[in-house]
N, CA, C and O atoms as a GROMACS GRO file, in nm:
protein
  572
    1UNK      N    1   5.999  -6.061  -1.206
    1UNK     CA    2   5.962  -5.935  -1.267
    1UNK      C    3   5.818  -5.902  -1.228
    1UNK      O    4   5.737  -5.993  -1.244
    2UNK      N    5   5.770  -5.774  -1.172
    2UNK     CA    6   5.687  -5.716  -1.100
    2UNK      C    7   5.604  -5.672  -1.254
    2UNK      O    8   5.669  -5.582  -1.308
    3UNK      N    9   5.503  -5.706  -1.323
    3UNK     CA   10   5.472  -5.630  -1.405
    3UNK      C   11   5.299  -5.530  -1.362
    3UNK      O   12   5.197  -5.583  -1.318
    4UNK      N   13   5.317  -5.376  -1.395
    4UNK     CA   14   5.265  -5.329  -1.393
    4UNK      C   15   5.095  -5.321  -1.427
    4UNK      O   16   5.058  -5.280  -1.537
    5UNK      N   17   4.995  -5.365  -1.318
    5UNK     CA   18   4.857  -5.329  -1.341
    5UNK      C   19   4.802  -5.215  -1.335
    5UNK      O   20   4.682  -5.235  -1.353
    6UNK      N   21   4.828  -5.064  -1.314
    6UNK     CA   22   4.795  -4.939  -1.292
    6UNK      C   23   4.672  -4.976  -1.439
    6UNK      O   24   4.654  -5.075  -1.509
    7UNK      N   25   4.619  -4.859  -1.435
    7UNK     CA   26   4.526  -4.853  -1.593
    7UNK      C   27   4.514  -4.669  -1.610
    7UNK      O   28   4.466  -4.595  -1.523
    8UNK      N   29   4.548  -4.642  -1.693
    8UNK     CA   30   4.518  -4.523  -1.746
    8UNK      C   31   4.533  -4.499  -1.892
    8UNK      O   32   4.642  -4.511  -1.948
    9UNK      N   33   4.425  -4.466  -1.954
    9UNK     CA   34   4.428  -4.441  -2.117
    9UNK      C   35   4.434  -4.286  -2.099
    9UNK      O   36   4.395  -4.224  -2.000
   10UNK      N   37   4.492  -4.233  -2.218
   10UNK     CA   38   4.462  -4.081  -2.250
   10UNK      C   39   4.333  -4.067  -2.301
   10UNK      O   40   4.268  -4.151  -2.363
   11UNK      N   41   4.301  -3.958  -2.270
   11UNK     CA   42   4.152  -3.870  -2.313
   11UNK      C   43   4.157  -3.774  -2.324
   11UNK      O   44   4.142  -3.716  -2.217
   12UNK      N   45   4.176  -3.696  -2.427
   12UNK     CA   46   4.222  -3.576  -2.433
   12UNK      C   47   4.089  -3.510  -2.430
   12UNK      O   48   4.100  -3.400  -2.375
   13UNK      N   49   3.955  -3.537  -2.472
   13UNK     CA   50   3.847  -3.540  -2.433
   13UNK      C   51   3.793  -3.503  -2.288
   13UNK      O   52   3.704  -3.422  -2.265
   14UNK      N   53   3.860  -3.572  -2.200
   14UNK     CA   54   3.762  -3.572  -2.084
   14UNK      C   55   3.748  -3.460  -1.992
   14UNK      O   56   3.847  -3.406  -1.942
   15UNK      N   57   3.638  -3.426  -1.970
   15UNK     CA   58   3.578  -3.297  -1.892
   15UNK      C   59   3.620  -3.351  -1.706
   15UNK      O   60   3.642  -3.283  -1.606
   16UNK      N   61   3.617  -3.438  -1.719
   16UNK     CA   62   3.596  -3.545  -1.549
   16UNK      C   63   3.741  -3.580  -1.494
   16UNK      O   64   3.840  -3.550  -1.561
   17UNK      N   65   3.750  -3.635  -1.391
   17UNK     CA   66   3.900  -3.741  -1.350
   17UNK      C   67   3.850  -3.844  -1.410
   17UNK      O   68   3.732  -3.861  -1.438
   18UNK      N   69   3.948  -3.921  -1.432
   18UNK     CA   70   3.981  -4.021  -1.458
   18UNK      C   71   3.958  -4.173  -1.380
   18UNK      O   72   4.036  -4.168  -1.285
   19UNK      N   73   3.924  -4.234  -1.377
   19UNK     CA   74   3.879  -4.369  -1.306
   19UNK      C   75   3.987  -4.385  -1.226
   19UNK      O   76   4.094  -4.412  -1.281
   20UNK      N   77   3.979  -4.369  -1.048
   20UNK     CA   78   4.110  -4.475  -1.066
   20UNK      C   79   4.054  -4.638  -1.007
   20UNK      O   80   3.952  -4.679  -0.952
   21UNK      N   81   4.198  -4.704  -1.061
   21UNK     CA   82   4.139  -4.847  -1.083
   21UNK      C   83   4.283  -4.883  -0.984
   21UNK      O   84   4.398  -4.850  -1.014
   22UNK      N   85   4.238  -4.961  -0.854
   22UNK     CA   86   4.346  -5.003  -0.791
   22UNK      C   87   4.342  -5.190  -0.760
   22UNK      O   88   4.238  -5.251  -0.736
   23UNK      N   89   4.490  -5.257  -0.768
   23UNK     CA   90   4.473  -5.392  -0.772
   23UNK      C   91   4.460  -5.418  -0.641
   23UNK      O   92   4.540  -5.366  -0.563
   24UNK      N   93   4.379  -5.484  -0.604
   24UNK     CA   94   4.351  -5.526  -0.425
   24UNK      C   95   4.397  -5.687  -0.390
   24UNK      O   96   4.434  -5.737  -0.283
   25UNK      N   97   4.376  -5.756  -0.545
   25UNK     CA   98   4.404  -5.921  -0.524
   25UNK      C   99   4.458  -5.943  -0.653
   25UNK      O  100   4.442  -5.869  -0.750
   26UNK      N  101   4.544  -6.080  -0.650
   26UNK     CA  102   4.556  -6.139  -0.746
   26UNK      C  103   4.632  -6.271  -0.746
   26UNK      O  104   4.746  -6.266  -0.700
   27UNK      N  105   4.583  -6.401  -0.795
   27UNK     CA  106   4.588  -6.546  -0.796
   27UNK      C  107   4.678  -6.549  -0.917
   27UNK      O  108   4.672  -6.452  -0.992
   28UNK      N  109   4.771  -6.660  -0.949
   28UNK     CA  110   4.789  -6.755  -1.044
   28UNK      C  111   4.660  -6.822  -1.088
   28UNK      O  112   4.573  -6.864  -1.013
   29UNK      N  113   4.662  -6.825  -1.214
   29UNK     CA  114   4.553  -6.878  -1.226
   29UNK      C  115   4.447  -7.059  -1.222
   29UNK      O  116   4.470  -7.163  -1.283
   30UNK      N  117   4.372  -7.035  -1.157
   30UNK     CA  118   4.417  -7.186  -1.081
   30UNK      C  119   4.290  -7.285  -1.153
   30UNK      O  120   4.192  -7.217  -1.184
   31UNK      N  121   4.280  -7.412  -1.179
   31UNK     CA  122   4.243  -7.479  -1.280
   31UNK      C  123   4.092  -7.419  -1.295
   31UNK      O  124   4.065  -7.357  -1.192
   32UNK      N  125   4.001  -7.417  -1.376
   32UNK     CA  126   3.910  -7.406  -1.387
   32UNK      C  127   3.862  -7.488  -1.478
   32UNK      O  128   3.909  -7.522  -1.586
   33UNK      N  129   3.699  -7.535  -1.393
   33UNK     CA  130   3.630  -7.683  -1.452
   33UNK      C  131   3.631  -7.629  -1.651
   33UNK      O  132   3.609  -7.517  -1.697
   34UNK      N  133   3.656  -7.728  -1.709
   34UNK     CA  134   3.603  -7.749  -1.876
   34UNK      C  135   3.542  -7.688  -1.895
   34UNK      O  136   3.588  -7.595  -1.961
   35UNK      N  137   3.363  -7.677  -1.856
   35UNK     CA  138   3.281  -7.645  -1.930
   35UNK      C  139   3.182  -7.587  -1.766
   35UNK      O  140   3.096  -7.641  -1.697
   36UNK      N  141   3.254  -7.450  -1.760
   36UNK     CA  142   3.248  -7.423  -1.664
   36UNK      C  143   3.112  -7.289  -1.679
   36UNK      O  144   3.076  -7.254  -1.791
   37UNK      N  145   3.046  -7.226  -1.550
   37UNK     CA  146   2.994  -7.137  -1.544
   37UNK      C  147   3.036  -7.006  -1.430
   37UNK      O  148   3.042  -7.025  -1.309
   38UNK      N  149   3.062  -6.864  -1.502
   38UNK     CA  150   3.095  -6.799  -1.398
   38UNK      C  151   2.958  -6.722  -1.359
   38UNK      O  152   2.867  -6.690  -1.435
   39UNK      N  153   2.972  -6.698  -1.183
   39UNK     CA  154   2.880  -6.659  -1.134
   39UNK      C  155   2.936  -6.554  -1.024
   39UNK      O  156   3.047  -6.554  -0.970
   40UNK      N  157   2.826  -6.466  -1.008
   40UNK     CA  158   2.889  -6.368  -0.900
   40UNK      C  159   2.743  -6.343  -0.769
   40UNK      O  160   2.622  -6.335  -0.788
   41UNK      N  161   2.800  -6.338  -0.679
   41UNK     CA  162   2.687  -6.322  -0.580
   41UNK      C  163   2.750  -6.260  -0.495
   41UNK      O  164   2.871  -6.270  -0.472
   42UNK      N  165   2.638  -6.162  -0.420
   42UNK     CA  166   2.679  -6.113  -0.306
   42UNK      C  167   2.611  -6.146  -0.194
   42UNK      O  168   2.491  -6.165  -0.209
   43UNK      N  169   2.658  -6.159  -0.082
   43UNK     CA  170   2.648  -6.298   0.067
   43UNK      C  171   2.634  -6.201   0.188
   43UNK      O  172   2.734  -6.137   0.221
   44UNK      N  173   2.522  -6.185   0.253
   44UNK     CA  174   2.484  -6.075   0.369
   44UNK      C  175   2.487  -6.162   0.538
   44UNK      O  176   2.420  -6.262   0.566
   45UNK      N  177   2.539  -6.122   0.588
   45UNK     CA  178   2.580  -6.246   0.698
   45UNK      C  179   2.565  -6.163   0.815
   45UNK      O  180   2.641  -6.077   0.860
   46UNK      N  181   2.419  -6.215   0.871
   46UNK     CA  182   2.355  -6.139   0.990
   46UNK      C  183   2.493  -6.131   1.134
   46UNK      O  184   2.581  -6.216   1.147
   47UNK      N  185   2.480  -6.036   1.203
   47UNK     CA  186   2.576  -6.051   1.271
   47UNK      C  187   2.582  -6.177   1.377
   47UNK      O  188   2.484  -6.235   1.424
   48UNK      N  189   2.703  -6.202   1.400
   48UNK     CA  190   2.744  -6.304   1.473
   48UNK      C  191   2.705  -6.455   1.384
   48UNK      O  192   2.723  -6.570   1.426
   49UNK      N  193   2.645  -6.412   1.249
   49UNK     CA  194   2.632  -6.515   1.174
   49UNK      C  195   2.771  -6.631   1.213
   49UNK      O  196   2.883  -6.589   1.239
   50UNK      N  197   2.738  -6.770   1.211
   50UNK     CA  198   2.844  -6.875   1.169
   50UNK      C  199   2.861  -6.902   0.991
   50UNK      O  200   2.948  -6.979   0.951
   51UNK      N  201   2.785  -6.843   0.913
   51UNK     CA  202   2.796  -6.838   0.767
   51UNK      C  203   2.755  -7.021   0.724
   51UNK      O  204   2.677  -7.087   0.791
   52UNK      N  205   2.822  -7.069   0.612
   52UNK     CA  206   2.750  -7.206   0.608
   52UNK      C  207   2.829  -7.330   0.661
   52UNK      O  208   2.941  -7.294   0.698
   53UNK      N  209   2.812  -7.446   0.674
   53UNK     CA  210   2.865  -7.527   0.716
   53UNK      C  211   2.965  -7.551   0.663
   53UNK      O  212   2.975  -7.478   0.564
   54UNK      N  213   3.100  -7.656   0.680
   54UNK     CA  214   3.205  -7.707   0.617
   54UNK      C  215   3.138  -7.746   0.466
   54UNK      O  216   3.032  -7.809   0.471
   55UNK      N  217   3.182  -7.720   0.360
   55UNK     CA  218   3.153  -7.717   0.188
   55UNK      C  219   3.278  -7.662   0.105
   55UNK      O  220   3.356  -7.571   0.133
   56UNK      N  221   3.272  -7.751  -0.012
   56UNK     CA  222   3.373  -7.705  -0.099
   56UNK      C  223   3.281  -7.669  -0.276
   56UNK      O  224   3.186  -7.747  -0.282
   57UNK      N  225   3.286  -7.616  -0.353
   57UNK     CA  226   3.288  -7.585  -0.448
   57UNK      C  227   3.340  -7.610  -0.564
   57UNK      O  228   3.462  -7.596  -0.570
   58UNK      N  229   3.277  -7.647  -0.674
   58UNK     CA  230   3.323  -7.758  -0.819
   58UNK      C  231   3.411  -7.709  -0.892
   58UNK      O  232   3.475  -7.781  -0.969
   59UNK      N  233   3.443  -7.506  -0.878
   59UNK     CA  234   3.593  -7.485  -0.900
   59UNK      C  235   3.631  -7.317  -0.844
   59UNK      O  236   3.558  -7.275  -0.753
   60UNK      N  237   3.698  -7.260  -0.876
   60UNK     CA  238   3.744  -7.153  -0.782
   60UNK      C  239   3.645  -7.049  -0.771
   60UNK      O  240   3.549  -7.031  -0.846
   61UNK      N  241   3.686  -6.964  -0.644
   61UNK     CA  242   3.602  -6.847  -0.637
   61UNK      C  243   3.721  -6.787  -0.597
   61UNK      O  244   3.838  -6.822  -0.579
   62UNK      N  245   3.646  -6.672  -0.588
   62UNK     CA  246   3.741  -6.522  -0.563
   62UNK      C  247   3.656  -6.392  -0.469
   62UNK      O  248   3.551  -6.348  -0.517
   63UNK      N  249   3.679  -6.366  -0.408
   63UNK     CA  250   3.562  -6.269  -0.342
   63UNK      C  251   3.635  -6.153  -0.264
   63UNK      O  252   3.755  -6.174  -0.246
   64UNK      N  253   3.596  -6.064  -0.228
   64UNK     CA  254   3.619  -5.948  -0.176
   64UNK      C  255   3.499  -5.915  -0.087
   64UNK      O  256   3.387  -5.936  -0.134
   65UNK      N  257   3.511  -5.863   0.041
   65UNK     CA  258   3.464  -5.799   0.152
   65UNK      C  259   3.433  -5.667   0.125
   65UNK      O  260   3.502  -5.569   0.098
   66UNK      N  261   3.258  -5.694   0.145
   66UNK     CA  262   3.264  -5.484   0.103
   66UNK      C  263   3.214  -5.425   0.255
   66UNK      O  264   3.210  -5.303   0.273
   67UNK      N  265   3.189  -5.488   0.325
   67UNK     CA  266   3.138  -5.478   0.458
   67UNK      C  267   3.189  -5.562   0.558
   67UNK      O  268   3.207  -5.681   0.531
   68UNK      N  269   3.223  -5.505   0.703
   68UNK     CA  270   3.232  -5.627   0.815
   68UNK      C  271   3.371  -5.668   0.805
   68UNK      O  272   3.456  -5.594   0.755
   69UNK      N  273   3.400  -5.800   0.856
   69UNK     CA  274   3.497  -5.904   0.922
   69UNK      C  275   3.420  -6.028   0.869
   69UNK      O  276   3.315  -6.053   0.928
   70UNK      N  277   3.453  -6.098   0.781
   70UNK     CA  278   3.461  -6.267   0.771
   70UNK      C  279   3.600  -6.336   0.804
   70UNK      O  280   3.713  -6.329   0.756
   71UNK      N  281   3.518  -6.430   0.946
   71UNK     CA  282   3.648  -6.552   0.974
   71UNK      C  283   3.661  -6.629   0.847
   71UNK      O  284   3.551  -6.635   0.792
   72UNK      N  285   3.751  -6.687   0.781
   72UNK     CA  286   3.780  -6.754   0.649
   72UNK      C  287   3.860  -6.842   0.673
   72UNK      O  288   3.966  -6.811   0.726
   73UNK      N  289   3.834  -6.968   0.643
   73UNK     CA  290   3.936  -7.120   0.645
   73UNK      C  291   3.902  -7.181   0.559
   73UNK      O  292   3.785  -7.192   0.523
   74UNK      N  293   4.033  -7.252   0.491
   74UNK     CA  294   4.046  -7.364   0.400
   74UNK      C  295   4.083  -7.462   0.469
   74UNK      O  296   4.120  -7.453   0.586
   75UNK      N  297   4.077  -7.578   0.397
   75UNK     CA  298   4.142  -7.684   0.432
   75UNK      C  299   4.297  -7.686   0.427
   75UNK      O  300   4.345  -7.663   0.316
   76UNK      N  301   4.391  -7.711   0.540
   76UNK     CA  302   4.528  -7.672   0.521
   76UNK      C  303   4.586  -7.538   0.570
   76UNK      O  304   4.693  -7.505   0.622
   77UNK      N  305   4.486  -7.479   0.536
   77UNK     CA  306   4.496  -7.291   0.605
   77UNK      C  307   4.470  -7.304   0.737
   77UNK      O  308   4.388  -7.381   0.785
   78UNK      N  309   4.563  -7.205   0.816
   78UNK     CA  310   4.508  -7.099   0.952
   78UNK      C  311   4.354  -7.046   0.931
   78UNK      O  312   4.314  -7.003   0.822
   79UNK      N  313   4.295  -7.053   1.019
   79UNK     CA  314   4.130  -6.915   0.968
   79UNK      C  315   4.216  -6.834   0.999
   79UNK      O  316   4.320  -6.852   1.064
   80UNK      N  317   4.148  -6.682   0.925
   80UNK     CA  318   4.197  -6.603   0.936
   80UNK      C  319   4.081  -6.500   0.887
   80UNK      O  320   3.997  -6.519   0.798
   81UNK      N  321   4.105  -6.361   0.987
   81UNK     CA  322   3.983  -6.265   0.945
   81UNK      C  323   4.013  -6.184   0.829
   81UNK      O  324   4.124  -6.133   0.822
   82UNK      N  325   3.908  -6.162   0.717
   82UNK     CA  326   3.902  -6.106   0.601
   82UNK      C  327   3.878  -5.978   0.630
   82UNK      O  328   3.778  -6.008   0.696
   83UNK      N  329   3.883  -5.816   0.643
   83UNK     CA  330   3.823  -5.706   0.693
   83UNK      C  331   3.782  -5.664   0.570
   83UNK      O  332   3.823  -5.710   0.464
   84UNK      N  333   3.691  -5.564   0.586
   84UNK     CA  334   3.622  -5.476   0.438
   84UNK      C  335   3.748  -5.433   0.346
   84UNK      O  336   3.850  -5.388   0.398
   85UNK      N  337   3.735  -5.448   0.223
   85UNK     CA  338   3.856  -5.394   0.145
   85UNK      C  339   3.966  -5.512   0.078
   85UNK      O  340   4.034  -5.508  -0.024
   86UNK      N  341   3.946  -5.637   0.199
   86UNK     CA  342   4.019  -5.684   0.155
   86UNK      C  343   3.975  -5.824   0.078
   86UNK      O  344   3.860  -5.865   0.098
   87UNK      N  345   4.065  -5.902  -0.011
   87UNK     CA  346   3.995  -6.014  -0.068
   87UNK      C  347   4.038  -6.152  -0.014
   87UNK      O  348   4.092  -6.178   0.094
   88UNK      N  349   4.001  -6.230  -0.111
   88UNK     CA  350   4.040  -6.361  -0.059
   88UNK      C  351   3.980  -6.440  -0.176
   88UNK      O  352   3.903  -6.385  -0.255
   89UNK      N  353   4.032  -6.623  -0.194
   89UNK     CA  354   4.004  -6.692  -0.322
   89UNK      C  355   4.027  -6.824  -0.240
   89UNK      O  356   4.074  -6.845  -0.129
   90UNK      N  357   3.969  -6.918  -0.352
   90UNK     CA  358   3.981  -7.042  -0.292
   90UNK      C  359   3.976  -7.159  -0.449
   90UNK      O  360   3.907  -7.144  -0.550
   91UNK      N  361   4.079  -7.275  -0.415
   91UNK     CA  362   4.063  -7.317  -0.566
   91UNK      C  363   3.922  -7.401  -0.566
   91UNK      O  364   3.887  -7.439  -0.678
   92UNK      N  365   3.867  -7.422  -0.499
   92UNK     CA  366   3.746  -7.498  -0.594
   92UNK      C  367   3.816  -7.708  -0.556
   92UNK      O  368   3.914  -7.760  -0.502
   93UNK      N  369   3.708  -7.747  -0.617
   93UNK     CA  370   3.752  -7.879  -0.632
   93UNK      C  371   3.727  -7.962  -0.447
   93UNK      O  372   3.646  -7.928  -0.361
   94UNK      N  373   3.807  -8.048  -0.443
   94UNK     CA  374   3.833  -8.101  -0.338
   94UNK      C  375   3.868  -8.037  -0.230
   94UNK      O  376   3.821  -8.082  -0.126
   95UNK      N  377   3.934  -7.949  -0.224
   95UNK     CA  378   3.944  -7.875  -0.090
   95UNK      C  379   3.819  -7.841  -0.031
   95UNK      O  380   3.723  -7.830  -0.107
   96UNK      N  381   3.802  -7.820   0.104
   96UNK     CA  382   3.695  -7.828   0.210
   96UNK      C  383   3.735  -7.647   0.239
   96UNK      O  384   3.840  -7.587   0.258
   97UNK      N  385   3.554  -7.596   0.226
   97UNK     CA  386   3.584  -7.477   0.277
   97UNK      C  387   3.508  -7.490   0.411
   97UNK      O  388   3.390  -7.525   0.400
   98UNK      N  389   3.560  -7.467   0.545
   98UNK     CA  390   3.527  -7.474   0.681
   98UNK      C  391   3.469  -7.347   0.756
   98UNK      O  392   3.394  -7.360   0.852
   99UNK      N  393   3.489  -7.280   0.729
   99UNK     CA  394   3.401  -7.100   0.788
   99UNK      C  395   3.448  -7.041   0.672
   99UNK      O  396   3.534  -7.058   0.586
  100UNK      N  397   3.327  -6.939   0.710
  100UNK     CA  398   3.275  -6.827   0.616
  100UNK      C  399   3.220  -6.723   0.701
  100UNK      O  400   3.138  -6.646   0.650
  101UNK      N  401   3.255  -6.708   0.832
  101UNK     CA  402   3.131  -6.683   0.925
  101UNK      C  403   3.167  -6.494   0.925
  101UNK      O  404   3.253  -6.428   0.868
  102UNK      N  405   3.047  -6.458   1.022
  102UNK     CA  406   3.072  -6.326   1.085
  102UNK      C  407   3.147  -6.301   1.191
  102UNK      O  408   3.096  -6.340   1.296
  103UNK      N  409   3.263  -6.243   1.202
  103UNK     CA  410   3.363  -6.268   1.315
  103UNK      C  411   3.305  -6.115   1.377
  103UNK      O  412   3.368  -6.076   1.475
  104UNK      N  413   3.180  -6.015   1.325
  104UNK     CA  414   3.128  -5.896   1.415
  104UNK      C  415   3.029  -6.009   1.473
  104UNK      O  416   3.016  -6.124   1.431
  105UNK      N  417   2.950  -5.934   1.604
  105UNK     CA  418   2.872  -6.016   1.712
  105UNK      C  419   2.725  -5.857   1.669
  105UNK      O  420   2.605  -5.857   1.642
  106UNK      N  421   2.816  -5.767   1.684
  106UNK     CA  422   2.687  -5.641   1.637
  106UNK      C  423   2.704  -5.580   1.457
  106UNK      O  424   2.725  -5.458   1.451
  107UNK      N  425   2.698  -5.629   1.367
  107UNK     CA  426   2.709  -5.513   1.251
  107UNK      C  427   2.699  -5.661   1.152
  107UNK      O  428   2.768  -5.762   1.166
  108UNK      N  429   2.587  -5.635   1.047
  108UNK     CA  430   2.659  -5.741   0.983
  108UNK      C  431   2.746  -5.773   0.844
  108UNK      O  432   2.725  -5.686   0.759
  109UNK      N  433   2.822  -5.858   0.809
  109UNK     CA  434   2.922  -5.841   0.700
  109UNK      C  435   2.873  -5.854   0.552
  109UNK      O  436   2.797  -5.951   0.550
  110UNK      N  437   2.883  -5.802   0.432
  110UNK     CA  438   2.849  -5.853   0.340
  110UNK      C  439   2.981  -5.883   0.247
  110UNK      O  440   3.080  -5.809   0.249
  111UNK      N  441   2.970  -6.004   0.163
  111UNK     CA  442   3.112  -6.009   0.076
  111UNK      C  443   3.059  -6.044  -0.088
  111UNK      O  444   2.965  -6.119  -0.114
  112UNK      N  445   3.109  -6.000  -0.149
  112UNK     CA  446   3.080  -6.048  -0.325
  112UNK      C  447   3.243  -6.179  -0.349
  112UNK      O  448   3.359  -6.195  -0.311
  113UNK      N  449   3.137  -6.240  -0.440
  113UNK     CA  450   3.225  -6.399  -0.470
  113UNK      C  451   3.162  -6.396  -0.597
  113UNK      O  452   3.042  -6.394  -0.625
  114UNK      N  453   3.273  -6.396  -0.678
  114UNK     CA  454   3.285  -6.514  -0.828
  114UNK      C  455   3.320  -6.649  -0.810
  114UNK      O  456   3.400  -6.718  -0.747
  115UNK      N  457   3.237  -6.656  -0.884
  115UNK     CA  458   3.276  -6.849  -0.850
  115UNK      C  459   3.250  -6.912  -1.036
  115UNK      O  460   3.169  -6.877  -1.122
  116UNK      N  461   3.372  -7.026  -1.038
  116UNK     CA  462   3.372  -7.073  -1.136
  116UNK      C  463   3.318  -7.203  -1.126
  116UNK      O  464   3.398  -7.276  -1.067
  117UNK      N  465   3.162  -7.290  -1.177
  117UNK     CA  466   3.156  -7.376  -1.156
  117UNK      C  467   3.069  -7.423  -1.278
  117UNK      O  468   3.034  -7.354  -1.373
  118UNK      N  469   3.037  -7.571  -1.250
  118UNK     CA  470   3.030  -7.679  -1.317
  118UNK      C  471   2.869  -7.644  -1.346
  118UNK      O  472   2.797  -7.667  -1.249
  119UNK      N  473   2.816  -7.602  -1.439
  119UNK     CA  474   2.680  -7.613  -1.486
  119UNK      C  475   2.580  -7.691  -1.466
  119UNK      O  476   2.552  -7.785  -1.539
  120UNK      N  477   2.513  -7.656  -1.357
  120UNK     CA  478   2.357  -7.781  -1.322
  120UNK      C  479   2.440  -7.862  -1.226
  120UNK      O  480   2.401  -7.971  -1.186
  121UNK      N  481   2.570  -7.803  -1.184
  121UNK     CA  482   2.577  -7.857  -1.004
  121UNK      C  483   2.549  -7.722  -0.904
  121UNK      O  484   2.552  -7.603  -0.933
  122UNK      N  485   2.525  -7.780  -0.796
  122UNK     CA  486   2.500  -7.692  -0.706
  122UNK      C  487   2.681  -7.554  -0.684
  122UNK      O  488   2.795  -7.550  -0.729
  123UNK      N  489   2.635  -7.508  -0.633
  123UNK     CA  490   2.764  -7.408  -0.606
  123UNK      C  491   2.860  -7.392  -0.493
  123UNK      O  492   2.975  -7.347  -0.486
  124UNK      N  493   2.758  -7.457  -0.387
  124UNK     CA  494   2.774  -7.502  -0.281
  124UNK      C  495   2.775  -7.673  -0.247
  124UNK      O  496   2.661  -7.714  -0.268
  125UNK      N  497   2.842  -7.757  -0.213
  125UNK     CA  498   2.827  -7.850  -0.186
  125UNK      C  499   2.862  -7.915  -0.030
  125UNK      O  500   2.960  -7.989  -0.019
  126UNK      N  501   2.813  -7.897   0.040
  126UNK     CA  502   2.788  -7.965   0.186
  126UNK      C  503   2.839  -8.119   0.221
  126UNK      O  504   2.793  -8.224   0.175
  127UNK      N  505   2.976  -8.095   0.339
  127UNK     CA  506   3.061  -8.196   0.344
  127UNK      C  507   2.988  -8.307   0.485
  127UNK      O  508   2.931  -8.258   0.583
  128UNK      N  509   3.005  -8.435   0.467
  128UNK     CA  510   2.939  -8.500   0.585
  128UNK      C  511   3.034  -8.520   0.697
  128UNK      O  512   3.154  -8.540   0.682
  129UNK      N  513   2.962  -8.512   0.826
  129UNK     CA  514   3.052  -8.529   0.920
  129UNK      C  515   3.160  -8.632   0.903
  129UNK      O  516   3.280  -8.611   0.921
  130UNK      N  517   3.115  -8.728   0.871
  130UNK     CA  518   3.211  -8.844   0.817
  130UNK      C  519   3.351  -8.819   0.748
  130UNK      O  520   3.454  -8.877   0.781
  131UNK      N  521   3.340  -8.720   0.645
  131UNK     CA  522   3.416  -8.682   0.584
  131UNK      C  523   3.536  -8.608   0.645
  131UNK      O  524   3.657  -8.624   0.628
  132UNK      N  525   3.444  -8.494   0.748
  132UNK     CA  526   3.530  -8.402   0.791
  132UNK      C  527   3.609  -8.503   0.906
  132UNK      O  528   3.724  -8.468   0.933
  133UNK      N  529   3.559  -8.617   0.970
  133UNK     CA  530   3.590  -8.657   1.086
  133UNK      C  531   3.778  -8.753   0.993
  133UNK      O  532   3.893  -8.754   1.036
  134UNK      N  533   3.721  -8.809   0.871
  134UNK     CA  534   3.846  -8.844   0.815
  134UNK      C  535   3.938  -8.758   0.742
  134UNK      O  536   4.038  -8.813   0.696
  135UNK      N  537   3.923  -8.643   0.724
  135UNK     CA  538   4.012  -8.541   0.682
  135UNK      C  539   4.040  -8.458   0.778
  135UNK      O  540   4.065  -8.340   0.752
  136UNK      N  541   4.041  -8.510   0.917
  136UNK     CA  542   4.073  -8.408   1.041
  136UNK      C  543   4.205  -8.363   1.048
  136UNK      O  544   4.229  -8.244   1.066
  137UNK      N  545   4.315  -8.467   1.031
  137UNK     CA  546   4.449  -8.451   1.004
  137UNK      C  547   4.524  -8.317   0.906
  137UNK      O  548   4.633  -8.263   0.923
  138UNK      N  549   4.384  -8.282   0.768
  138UNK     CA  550   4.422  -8.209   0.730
  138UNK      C  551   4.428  -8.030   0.758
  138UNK      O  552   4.499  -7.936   0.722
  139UNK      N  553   4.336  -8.046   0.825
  139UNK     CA  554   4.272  -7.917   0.923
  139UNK      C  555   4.393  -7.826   0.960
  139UNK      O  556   4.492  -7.900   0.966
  140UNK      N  557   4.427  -7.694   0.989
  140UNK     CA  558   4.504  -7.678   1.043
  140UNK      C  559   4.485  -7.649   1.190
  140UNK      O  560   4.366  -7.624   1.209
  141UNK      N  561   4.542  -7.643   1.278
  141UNK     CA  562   4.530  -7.657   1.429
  141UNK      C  563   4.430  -7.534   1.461
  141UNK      O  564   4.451  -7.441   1.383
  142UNK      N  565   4.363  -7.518   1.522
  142UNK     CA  566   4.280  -7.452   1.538
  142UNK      C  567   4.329  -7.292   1.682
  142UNK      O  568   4.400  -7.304   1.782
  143UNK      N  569   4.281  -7.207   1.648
  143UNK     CA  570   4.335  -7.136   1.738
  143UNK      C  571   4.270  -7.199   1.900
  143UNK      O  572   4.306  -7.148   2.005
   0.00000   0.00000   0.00000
């Protein structure tokens, strides 16, 4: 069963249009830490940026592209390019996030991310080569 997100209240009031409100993404909702903190940032990624190194995060984010092309990979995932408009999420936890980068070479991308995480840890956490070299198997094949 498909259930309906549209939003419209009556206003018999209103001089204006009406908001419209359209759904662009949407997750099951996927664990989030106990005693968690939500945060939102927005991420400006000079062109031809590589964005940050292989890192995973203490629990999910969610983000949307308001500018540009971000290449985007999980651990287990294809990369795949994000374009303006569109979103993307990631659960947090143990999974390895591997690019984030600027897939423009001239223009650069910006994206907004909520992120649900663990209070007085970092938001970002940076994976060691070591790590990535023993979780290579999980990678998906690379184009």
């Amino acid at each position: 069963m498909s259930i309906d997100h549209s939003h419209h209240i009556e206003d018999p009031n209103r001089t204006t249009p009406p908001p419209q409100i359209e759904l662009i993404g949407s997750v099951p909702t996927p664990p989030v830490p106990e005693s968690s903190e939500a945060m939102t940032i927005l991420v400006t990624l000079p062109a031809g940026s590589a964005g940050s190194p292989p890192h995973r995060h203490t629990g999910p984010a969610f983000g949307y592209v308001v500018q540009g092309e971000m290449i985007f990979e999980l651990e287990g995932d294809p990369q795949r390019v994000v374009r303006a408009g569109e979103t993307f999420w990631e659960p947090g936890g143990d999974v390895i996030h591997y690019q984030d980068g600027n897939n423009l070479a001239d223009a650069e991308t910006r994206f907004v991310v909520t992120m649900f995480g663990v209070p007085g840890q970092p938001m970002l956490i940076p994976v060691s080569a070591e790590e990535l070299e023993e979780r290579r198997p999980r990678r998906a094949p690379r184009p």
